[in-house]
PDB file as gemmi writes it, atoms N, CA and C in Angstrom:
CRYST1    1.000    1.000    1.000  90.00  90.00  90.00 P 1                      
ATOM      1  N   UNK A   1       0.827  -1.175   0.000  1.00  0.00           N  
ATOM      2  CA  UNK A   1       0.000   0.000   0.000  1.00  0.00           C  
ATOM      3  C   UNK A   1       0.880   1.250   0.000  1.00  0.00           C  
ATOM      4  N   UNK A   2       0.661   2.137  -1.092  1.00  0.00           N  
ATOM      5  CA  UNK A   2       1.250   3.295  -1.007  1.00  0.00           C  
ATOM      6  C   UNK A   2       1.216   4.156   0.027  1.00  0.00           C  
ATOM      7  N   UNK A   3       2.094   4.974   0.477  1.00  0.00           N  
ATOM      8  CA  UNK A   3       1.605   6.354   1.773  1.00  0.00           C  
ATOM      9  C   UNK A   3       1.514   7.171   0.744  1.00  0.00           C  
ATOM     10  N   UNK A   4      -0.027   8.197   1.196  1.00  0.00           N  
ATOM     11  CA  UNK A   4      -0.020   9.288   1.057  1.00  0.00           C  
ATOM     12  C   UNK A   4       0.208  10.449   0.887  1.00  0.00           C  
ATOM     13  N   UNK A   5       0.585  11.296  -0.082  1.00  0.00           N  
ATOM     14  CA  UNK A   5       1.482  12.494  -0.021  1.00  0.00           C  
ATOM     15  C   UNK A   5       0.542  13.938  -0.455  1.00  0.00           C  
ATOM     16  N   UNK A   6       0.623  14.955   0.387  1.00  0.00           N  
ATOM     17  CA  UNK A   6       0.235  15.953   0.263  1.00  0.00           C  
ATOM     18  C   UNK A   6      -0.367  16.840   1.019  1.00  0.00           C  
ATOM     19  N   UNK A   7      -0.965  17.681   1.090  1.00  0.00           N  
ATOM     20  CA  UNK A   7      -1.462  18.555   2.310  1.00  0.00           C  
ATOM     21  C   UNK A   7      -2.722  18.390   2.382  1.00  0.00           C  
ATOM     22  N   UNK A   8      -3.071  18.014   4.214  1.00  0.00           N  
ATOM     23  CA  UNK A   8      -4.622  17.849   4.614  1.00  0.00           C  
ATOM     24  C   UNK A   8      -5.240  19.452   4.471  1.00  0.00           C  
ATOM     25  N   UNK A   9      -6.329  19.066   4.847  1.00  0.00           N  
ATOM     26  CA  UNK A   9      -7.241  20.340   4.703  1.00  0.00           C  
ATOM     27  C   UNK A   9      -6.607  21.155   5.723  1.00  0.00           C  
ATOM     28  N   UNK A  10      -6.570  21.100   7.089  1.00  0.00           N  
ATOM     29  CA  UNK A  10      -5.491  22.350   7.898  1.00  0.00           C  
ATOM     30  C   UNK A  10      -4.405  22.999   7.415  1.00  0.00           C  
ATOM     31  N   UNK A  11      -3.488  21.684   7.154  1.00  0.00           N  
ATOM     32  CA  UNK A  11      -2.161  22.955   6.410  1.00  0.00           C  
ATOM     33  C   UNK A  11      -2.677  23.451   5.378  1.00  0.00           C  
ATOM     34  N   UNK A  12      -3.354  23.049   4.244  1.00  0.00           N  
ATOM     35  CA  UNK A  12      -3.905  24.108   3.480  1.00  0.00           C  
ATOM     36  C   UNK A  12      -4.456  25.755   3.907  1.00  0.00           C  
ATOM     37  N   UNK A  13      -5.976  25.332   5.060  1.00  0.00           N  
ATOM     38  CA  UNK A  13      -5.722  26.513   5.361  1.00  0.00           C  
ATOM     39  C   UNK A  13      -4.933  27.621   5.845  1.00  0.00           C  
ATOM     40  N   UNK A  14      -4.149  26.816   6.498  1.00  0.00           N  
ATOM     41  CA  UNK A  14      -2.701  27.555   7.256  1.00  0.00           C  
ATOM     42  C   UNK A  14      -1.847  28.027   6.231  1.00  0.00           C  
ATOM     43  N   UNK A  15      -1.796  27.143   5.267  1.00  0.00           N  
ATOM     44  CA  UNK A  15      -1.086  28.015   4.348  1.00  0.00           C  
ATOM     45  C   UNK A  15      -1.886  29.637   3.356  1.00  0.00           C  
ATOM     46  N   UNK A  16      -2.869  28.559   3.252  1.00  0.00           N  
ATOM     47  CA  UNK A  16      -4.012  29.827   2.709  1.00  0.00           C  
ATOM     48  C   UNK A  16      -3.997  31.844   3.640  1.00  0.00           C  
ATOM     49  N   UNK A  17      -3.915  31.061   5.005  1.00  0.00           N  
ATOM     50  CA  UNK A  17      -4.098  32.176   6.024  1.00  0.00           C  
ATOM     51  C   UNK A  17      -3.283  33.355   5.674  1.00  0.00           C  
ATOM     52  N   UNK A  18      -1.742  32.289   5.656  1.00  0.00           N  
ATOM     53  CA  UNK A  18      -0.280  33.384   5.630  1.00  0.00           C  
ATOM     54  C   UNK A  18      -0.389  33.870   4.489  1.00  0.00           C  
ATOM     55  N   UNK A  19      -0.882  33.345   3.333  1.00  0.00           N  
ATOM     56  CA  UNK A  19      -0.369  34.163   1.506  1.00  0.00           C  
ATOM     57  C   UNK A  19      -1.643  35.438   1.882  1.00  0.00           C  
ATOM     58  N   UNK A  20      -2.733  35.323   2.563  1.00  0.00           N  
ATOM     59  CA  UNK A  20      -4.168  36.401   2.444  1.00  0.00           C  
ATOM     60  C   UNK A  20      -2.910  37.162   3.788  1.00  0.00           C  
ATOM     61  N   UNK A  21      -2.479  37.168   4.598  1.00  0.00           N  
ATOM     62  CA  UNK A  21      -1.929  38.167   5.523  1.00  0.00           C  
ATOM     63  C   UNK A  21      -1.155  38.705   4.633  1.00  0.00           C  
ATOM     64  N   UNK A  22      -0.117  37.960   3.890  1.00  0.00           N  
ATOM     65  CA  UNK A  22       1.240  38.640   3.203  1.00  0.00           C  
ATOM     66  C   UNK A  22       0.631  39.481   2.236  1.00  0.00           C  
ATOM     67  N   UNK A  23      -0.597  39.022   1.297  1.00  0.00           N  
ATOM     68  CA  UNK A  23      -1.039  39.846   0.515  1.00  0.00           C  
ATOM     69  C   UNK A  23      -1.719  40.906   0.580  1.00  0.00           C  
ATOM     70  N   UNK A  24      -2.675  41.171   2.129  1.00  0.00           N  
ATOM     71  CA  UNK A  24      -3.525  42.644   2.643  1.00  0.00           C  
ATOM     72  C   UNK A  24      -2.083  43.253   2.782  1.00  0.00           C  
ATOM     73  N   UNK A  25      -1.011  42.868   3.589  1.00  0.00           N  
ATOM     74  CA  UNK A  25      -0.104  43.572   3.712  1.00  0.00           C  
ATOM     75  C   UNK A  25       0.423  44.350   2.395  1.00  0.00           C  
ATOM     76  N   UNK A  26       0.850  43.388   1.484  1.00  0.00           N  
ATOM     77  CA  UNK A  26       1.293  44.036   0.434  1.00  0.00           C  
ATOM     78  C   UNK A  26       0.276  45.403  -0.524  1.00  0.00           C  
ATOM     79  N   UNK A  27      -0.961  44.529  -0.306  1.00  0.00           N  
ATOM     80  CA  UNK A  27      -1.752  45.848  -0.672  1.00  0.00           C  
ATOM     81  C   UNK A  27      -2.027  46.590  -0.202  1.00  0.00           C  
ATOM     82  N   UNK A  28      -2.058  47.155   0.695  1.00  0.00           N  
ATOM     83  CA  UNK A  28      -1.800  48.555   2.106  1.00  0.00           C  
ATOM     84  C   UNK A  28      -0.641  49.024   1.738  1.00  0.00           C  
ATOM     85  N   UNK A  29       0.901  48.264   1.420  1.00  0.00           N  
ATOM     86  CA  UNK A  29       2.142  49.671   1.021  1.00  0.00           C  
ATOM     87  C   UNK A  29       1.766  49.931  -0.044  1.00  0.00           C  
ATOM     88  N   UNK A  30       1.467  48.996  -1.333  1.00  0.00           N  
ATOM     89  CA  UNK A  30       1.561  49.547  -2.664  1.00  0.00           C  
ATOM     90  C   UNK A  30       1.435  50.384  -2.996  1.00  0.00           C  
ATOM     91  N   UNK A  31       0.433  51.470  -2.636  1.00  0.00           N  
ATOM     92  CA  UNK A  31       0.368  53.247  -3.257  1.00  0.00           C  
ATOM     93  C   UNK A  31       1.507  53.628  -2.026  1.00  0.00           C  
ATOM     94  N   UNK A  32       2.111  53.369  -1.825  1.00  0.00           N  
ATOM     95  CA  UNK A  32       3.287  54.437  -0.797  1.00  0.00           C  
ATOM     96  C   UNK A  32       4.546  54.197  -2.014  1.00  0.00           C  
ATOM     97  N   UNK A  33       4.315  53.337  -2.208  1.00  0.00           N  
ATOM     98  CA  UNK A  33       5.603  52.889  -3.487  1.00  0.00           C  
ATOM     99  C   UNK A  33       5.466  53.315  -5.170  1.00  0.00           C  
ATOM    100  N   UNK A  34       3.942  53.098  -4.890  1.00  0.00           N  
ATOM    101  CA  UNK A  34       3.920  53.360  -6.231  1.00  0.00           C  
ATOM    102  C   UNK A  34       3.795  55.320  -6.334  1.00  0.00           C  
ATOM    103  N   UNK A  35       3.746  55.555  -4.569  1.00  0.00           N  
ATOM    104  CA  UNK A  35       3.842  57.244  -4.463  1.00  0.00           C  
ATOM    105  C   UNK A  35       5.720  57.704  -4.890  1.00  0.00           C  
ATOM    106  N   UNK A  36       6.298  56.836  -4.580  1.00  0.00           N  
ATOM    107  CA  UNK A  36       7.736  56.784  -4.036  1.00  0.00           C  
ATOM    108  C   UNK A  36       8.233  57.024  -6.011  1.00  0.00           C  
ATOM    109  N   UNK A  37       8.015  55.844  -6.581  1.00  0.00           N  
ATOM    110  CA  UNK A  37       8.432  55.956  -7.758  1.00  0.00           C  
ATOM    111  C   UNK A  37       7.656  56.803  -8.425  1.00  0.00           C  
ATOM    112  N   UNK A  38       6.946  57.445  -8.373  1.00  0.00           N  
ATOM    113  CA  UNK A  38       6.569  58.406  -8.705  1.00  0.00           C  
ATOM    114  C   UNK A  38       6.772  60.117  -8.118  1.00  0.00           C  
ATOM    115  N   UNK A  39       7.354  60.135  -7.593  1.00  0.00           N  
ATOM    116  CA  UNK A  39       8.363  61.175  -6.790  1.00  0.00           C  
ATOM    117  C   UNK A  39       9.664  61.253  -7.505  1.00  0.00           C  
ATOM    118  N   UNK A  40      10.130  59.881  -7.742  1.00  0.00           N  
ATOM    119  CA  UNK A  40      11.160  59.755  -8.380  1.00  0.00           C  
ATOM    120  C   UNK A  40      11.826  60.215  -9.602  1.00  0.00           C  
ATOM    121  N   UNK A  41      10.278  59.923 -10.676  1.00  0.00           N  
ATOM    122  CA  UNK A  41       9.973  60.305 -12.114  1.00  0.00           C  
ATOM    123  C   UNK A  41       9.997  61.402 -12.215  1.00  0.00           C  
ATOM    124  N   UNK A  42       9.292  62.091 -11.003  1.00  0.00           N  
ATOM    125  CA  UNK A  42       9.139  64.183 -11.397  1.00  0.00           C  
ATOM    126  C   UNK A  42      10.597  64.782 -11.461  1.00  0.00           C  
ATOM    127  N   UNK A  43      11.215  64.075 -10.278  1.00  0.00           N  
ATOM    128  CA  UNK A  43      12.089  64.832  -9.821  1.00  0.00           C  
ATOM    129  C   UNK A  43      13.459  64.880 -10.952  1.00  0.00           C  
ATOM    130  N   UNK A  44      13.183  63.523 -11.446  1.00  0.00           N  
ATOM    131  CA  UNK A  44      14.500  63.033 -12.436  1.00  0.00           C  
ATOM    132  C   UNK A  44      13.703  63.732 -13.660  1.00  0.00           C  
ATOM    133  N   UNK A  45      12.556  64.178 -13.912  1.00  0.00           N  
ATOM    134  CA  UNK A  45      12.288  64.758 -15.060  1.00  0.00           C  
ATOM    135  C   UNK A  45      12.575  66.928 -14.999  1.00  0.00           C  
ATOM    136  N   UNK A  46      12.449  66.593 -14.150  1.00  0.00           N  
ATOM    137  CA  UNK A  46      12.504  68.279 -13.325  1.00  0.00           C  
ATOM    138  C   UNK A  46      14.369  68.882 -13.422  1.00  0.00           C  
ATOM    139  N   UNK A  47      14.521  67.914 -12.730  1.00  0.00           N  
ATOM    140  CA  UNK A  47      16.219  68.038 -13.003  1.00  0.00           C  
ATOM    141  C   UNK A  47      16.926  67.760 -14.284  1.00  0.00           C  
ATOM    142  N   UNK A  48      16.215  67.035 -15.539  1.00  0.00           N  
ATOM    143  CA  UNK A  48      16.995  66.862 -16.772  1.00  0.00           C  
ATOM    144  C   UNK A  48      15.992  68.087 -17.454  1.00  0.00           C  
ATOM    145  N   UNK A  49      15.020  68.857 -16.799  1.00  0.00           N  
ATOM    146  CA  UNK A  49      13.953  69.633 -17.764  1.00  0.00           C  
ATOM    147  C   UNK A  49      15.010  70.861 -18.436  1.00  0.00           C  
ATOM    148  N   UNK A  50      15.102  71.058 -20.228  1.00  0.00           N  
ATOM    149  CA  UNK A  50      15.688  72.490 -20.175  1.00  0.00           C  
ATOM    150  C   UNK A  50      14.367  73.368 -20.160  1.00  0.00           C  
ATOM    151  N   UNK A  51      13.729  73.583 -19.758  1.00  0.00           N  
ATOM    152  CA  UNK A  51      12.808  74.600 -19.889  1.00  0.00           C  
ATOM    153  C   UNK A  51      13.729  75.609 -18.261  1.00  0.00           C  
ATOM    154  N   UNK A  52      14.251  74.812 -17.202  1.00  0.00           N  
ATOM    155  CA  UNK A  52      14.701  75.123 -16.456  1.00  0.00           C  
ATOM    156  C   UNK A  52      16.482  75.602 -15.977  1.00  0.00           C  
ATOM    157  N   UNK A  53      16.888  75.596 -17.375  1.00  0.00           N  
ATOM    158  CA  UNK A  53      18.001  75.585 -17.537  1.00  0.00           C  
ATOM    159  C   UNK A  53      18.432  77.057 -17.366  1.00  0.00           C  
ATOM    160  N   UNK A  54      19.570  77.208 -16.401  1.00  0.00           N  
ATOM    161  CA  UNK A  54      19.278  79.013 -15.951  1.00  0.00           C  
ATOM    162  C   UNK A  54      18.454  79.407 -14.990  1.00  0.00           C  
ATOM    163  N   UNK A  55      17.179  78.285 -14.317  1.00  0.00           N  
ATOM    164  CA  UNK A  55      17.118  78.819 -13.563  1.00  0.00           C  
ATOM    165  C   UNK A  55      17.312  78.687 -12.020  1.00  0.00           C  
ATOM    166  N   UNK A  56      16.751  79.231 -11.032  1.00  0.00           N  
ATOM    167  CA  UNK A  56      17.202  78.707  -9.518  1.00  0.00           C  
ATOM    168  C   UNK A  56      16.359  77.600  -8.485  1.00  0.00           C  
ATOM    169  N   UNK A  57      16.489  77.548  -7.411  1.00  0.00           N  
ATOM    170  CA  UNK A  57      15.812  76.808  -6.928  1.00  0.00           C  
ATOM    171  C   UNK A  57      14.574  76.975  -6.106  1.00  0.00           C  
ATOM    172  N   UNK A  58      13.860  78.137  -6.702  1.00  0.00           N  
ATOM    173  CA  UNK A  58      12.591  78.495  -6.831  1.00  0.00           C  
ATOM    174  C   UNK A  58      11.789  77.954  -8.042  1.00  0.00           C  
ATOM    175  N   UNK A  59      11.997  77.890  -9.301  1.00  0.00           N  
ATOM    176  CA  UNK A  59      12.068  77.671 -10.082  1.00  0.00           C  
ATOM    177  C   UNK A  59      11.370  75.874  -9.935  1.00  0.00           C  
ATOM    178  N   UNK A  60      12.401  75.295  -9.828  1.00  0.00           N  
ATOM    179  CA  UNK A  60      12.130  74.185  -9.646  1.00  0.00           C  
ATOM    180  C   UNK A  60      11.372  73.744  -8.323  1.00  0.00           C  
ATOM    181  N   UNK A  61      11.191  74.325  -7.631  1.00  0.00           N  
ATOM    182  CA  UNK A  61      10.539  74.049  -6.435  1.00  0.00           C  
ATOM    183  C   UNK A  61       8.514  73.989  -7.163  1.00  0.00           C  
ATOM    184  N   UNK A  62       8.433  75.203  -7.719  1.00  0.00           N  
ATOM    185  CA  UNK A  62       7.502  76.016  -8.433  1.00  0.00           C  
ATOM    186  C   UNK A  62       7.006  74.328  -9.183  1.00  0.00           C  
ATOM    187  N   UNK A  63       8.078  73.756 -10.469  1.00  0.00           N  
ATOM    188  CA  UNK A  63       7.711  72.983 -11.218  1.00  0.00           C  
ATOM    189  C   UNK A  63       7.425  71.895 -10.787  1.00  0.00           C  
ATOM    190  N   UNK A  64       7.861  71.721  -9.652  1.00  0.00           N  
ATOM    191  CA  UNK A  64       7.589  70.125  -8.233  1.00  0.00           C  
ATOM    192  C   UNK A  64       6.238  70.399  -8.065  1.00  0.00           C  
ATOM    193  N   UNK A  65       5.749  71.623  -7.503  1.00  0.00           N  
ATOM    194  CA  UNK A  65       4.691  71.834  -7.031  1.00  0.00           C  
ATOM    195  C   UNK A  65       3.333  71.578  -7.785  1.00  0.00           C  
ATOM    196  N   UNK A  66       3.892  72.073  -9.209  1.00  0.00           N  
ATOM    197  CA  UNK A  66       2.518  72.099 -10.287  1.00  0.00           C  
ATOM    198  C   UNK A  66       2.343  70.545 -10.519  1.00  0.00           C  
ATOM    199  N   UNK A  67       3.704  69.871 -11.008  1.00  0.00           N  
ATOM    200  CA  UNK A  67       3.586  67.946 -10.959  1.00  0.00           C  
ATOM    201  C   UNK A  67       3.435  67.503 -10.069  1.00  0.00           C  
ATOM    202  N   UNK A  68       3.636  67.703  -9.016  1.00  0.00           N  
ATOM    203  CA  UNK A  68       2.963  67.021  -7.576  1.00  0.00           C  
ATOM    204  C   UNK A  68       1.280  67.596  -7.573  1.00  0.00           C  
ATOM    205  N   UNK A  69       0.635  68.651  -8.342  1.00  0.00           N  
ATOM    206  CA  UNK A  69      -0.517  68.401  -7.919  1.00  0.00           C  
ATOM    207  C   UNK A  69      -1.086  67.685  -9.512  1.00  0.00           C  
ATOM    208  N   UNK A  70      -0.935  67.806 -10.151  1.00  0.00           N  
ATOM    209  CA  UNK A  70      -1.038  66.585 -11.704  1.00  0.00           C  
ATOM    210  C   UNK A  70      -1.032  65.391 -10.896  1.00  0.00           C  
ATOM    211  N   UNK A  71       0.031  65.048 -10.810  1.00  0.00           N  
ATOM    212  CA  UNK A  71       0.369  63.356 -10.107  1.00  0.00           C  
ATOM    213  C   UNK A  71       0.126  62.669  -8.968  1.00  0.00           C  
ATOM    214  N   UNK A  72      -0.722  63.806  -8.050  1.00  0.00           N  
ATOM    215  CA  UNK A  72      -1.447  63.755  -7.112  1.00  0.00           C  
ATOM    216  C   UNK A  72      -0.402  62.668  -5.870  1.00  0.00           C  
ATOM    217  N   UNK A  73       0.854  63.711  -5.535  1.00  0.00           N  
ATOM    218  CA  UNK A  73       1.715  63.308  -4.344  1.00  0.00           C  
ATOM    219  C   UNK A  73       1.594  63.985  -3.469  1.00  0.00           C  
ATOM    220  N   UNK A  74       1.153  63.695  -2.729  1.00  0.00           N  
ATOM    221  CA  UNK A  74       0.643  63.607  -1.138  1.00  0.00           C  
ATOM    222  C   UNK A  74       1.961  63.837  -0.136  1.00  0.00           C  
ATOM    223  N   UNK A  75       2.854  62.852   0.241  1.00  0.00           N  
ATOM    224  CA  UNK A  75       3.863  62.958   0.779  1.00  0.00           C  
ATOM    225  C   UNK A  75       4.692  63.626   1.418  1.00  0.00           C  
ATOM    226  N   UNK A  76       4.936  64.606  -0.045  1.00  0.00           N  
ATOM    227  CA  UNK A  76       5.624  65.628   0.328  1.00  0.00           C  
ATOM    228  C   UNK A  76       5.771  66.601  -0.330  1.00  0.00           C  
ATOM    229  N   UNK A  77       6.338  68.013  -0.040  1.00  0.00           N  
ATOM    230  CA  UNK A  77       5.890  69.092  -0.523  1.00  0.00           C  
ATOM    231  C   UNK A  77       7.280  69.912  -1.149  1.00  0.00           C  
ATOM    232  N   UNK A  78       7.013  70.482  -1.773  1.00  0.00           N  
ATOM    233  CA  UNK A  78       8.225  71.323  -2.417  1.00  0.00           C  
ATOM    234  C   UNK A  78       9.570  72.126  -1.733  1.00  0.00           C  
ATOM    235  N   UNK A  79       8.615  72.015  -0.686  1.00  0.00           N  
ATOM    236  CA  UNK A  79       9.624  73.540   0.226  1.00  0.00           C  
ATOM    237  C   UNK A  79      10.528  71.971   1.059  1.00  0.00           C  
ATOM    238  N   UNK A  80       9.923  70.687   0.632  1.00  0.00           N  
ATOM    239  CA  UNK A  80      11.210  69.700   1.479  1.00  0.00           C  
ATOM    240  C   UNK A  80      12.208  69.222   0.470  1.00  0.00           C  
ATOM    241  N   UNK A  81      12.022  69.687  -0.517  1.00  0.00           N  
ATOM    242  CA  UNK A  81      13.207  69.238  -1.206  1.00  0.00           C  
ATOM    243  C   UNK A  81      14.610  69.608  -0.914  1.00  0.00           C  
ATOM    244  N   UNK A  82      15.343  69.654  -1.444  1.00  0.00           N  
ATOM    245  CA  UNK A  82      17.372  69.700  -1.126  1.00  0.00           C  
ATOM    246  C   UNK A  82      17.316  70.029  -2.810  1.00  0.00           C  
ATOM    247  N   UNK A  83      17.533  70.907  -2.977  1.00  0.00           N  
ATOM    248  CA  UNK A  83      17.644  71.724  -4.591  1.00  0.00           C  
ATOM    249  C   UNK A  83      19.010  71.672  -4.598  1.00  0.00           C  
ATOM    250  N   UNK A  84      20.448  71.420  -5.547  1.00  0.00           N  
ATOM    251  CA  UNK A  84      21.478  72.505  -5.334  1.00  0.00           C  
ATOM    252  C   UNK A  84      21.793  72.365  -6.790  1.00  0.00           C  
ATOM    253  N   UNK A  85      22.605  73.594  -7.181  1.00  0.00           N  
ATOM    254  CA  UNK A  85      22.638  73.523  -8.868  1.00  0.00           C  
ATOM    255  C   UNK A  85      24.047  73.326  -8.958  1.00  0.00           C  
ATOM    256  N   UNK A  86      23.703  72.167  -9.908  1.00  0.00           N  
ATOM    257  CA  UNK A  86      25.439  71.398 -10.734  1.00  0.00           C  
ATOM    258  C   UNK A  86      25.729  71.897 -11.927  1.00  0.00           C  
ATOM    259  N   UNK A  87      26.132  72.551 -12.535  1.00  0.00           N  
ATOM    260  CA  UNK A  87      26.348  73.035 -13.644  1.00  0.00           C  
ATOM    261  C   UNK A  87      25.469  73.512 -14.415  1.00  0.00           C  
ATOM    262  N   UNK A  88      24.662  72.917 -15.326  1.00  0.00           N  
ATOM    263  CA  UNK A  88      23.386  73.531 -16.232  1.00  0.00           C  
ATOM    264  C   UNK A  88      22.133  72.841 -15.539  1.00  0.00           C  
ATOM    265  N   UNK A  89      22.662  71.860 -14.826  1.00  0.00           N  
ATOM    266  CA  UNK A  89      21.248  70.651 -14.045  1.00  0.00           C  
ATOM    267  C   UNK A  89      21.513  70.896 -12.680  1.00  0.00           C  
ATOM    268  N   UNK A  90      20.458  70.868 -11.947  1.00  0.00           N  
ATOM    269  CA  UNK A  90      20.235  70.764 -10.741  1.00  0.00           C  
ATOM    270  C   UNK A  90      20.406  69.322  -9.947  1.00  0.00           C  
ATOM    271  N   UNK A  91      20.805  69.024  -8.994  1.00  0.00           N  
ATOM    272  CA  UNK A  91      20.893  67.867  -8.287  1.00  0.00           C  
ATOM    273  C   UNK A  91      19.294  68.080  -7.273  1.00  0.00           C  
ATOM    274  N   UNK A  92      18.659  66.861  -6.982  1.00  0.00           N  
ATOM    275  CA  UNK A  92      17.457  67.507  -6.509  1.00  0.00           C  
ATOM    276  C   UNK A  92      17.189  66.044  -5.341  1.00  0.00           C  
ATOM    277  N   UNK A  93      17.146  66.217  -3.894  1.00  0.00           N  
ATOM    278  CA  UNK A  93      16.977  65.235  -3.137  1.00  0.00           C  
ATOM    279  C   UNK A  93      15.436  65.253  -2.504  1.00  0.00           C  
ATOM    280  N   UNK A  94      14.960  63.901  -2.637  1.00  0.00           N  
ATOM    281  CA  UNK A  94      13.310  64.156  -2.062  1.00  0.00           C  
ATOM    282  C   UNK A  94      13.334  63.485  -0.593  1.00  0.00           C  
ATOM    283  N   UNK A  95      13.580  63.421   0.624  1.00  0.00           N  
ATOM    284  CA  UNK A  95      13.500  62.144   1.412  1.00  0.00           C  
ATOM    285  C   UNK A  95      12.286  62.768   2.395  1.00  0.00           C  
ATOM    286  N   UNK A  96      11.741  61.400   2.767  1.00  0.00           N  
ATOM    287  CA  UNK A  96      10.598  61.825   3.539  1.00  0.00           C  
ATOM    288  C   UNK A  96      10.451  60.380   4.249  1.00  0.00           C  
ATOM    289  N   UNK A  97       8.941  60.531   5.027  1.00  0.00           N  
ATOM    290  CA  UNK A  97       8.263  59.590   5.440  1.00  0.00           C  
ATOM    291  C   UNK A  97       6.962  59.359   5.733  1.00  0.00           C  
ATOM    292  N   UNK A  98       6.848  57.991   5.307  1.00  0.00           N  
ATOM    293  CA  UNK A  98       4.973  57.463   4.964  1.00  0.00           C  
ATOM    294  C   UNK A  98       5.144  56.487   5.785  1.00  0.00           C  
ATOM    295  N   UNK A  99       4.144  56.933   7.040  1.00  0.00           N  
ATOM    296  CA  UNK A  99       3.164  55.906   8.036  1.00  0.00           C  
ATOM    297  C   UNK A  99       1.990  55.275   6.986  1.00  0.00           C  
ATOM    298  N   UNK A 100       1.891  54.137   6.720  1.00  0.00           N  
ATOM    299  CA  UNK A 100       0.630  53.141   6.761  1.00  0.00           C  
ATOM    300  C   UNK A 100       0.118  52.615   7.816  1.00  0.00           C  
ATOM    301  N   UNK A 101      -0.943  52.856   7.840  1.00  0.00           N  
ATOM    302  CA  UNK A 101      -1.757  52.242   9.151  1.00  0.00           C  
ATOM    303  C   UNK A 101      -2.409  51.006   8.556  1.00  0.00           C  
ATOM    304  N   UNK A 102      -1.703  49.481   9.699  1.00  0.00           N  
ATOM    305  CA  UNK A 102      -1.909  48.565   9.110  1.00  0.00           C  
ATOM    306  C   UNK A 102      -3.367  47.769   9.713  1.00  0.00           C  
ATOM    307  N   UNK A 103      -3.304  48.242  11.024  1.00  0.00           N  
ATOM    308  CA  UNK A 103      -4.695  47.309  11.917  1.00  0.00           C  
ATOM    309  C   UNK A 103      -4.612  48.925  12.806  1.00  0.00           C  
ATOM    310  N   UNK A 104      -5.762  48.579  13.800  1.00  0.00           N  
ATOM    311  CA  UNK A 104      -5.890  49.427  14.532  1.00  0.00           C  
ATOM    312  C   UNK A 104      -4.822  50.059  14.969  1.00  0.00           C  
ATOM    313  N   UNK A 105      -3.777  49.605  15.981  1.00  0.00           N  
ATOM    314  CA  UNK A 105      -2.908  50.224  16.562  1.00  0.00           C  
ATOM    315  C   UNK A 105      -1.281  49.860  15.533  1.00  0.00           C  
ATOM    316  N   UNK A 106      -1.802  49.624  14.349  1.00  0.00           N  
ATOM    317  CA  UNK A 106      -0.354  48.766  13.943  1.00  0.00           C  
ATOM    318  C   UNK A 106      -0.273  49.800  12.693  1.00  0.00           C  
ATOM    319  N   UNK A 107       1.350  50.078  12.654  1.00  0.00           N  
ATOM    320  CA  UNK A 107       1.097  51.118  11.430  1.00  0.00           C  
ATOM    321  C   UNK A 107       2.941  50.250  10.812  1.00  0.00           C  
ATOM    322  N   UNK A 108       3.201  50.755   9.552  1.00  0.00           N  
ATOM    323  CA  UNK A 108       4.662  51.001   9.059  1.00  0.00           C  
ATOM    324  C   UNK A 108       4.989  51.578   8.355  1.00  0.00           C  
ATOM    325  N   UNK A 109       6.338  52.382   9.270  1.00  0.00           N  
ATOM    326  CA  UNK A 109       6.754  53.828   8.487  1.00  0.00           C  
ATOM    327  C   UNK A 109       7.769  53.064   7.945  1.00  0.00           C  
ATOM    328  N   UNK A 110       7.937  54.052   6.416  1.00  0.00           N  
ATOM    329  CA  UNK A 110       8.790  53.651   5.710  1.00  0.00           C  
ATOM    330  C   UNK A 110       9.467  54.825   5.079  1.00  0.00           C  
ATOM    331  N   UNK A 111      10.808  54.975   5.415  1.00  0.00           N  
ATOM    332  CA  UNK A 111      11.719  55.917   5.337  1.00  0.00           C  
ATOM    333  C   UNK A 111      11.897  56.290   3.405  1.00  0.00           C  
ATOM    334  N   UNK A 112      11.962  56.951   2.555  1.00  0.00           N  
ATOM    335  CA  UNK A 112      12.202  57.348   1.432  1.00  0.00           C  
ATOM    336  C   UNK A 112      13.153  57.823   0.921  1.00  0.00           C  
ATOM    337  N   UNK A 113      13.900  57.986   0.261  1.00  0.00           N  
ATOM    338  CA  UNK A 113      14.679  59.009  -0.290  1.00  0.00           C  
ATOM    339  C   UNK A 113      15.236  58.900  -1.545  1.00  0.00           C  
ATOM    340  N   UNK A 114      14.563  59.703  -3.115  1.00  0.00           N  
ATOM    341  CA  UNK A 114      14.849  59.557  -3.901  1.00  0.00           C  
ATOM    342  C   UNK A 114      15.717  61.358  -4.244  1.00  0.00           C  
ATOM    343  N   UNK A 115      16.789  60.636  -5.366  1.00  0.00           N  
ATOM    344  CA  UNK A 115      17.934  61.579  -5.635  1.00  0.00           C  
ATOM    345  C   UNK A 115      18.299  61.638  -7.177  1.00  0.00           C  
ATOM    346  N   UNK A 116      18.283  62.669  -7.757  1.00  0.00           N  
ATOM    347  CA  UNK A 116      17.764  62.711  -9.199  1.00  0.00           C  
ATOM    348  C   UNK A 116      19.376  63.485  -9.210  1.00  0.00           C  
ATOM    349  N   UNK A 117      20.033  63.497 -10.437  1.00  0.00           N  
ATOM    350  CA  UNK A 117      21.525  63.965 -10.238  1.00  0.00           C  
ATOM    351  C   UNK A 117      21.385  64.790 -10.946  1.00  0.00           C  
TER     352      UNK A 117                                                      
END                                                                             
């Protein structure tokens, strides 16, 4: 007589349990990331922009501000950026931080920092 191989109905659910935890989890950060790379995009588009070429770091603060409300970033705001000008391009640092609130008392902050050269 052969033995049996495979998972009873418990470890199934047990396994079932952990992939539905790992996955609410994962879907609760996803817009913080998909906020993150998208912070990323302005900033690296802002800093290669010549429309801005010549100018200061008002300027670009100004052009963060108008694509952050287009792209609808939440996060963070213009006046936190780190502007400094490299030659004809600006170097431009975004770092911040996003609390998700995961259960009632359970949250995770997740530190940021994107850097456009």
């Amino acid at each position: 007589m052969k033995q049996q191989r495979g998972l009873s109905l418990i470890g199934l659910l047990m396994v079932s349990a952990v992939i539905v935890v790992v996955a609410l989890i994962g879907f609760k950060l996803l817009p913080a990331y998909i906020e993150y790379f998208t912070v990323k995009r302005v900033i690296t588009d802002i800093a290669f922009s010549p429309d801005l070429r010549g100018g200061g770091a008002r300027e670009v603060m100004r052009a963060f501000k108008q694509r952050s409300t287009i792209d609808d970033i939440t996060s963070i705001d213009a006046s936190d950026l780190e502007v400094t000008k490299e030659g004809e391009g600006f170097t431009i640092i975004a770092a911040y931080q996003r609390c998700v609130p995961l259960l009632s008392n359970v949250s995770v902050c997740i530190d940021f920092e994107a850097t456009a050269p």
